[in-house]
C-alpha positions in Angstrom: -53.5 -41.0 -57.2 -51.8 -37.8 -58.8 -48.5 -37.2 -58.7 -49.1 -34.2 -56.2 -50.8 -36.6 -53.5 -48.1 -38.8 -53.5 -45.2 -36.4 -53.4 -47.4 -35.3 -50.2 -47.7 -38.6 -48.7 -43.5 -39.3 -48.7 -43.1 -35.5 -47.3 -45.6 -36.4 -44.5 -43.9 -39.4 -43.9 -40.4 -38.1 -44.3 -41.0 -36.0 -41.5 -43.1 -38.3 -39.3 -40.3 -40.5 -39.4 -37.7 -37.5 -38.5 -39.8 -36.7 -35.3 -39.8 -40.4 -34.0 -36.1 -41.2 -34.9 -34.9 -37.5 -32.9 -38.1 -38.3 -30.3 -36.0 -41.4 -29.1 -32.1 -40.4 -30.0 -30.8 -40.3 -26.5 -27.5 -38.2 -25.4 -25.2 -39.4 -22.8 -25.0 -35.9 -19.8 -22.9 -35.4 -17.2 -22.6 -32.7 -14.4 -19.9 -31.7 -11.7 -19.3 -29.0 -9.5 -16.5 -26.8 -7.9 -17.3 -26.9 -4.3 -15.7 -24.9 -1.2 -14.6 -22.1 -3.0 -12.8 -19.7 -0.1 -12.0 -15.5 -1.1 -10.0 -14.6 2.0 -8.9 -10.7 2.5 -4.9 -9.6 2.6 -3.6 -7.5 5.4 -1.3 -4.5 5.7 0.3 -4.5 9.1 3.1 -1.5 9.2 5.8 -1.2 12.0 8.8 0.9 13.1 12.2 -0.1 15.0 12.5 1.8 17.1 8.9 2.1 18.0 9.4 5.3 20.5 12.4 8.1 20.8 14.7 7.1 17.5 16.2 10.8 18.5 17.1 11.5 22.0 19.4 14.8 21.3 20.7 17.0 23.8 22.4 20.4 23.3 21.9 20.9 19.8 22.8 24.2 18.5 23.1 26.2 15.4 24.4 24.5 12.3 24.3 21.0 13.9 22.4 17.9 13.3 22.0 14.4 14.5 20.8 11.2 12.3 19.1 8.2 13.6 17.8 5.1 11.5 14.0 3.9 11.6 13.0 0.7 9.8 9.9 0.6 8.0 8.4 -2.6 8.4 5.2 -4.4 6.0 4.7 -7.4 8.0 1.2 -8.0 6.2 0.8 -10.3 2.9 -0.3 -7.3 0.4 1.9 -4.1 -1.0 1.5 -1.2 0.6 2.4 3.0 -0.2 3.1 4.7 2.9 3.6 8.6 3.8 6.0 10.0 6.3 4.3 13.0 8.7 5.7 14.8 11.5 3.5 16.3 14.4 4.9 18.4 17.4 3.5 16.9 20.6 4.9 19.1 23.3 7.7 22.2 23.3 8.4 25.3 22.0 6.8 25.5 18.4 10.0 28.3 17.4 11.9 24.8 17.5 9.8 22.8 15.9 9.1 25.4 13.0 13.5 26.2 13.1 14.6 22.6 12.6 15.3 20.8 9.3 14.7 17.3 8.5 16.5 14.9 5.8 15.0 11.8 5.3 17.1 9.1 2.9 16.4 5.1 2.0 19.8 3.7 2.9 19.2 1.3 0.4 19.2 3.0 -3.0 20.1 6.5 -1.0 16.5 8.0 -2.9 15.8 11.5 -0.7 12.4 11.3 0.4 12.3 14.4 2.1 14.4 17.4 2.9 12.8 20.6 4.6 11.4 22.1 7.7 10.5 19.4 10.5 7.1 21.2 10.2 6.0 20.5 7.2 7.5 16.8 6.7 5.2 15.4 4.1 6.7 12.7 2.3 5.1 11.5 -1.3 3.5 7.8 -0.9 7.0 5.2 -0.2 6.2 2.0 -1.8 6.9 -1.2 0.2 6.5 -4.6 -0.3 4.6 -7.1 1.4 6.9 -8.8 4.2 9.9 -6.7 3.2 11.5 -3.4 5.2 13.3 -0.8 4.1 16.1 1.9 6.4 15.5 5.3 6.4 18.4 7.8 7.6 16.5 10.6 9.2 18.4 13.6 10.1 17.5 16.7 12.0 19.3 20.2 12.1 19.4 23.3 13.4 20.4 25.7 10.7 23.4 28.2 11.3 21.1 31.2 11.4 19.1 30.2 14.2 19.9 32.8 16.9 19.9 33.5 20.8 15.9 32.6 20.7 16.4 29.2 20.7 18.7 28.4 23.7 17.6 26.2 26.4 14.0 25.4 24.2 12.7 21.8 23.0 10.1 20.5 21.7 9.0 16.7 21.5 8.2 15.3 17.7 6.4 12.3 16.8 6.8 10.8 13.1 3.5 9.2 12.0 4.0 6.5 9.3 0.5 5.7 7.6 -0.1 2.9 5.0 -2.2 2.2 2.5 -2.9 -0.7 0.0 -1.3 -0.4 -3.2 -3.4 -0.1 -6.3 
């Protein structure tokens, strides 16, 4: 036999014996799972105190004002941004469009508004889930307002609208 024929014969039977030693090498396995996986949504529930007529006010005239307080409730389990509106329901709109509105977080005394009752548009008020915050709102009449206005009213409602926080 040649050299080259022999060299051969242990290569063959080098890798013969590789394929039945890896053919019948065995590894131990295992597998498991993570079972009753639950995604559940958050809420945003908003609420006021007083829910209806915060202002009640009677004989207000030029270069007056009355406050009231309204809590701002999140009683829902994620953040929310709210916005503060104002929309006259019923009245004289020379009222509506004469008044002034101030709007202040008794908390940390931030301003959140102050202009005409007609065009209350606060930026977005972040709350908290569970937590409430006191708003001062006050309404005027300014000194200028004349003769026009006596024995006129006009019915407001303040619309509070949430949305998640991002």
């Amino acid at each position: 036999m040649n050299q080259r024929t022999i060299l051969l014969s242990i290569l063959a039977l080098c890798v013969v014996t590789l394929f039945v030693a890896a053919g019948t090498y065995a590894y131990f396995t295992a597998s498991t799972a993570t079972t009753s996986n639950l995604f559940q949504t958050g809420t945003i529930t908003i609420g006021t105190e007083p829910t209806s007529a915060a202002f009640s006010v009677q004989n207000l005239a030029p270069g007056r004002s009355e406050a009231a307080t309204i809590r701002v409730r999140n009683g829902g389990n994620l953040d929310f941004n709210y916005r503060i509106s104002a929309e006259k329901k019923k009245g004289y709109s020379a009222v509506y469009n004469a008044l002034t509105t101030r709007i202040v977080d008794t908390g940390d005394g931030a301003v959140l508004y102050d202009g005409p009752l007609s065009q209350l548009a606060t930026g977005p008020v972040p709350l908290a889930a569970g937590r409430d915050q006191r708003l001062e709102f006050t309404v005027g009449m300014p000194s200028e307002c004349g003769n026009e206005l006596q024995d006129s009213y006009c019915s407001v409602d303040f619309g509070f609208d949430a949305e998640q926080a991002h």
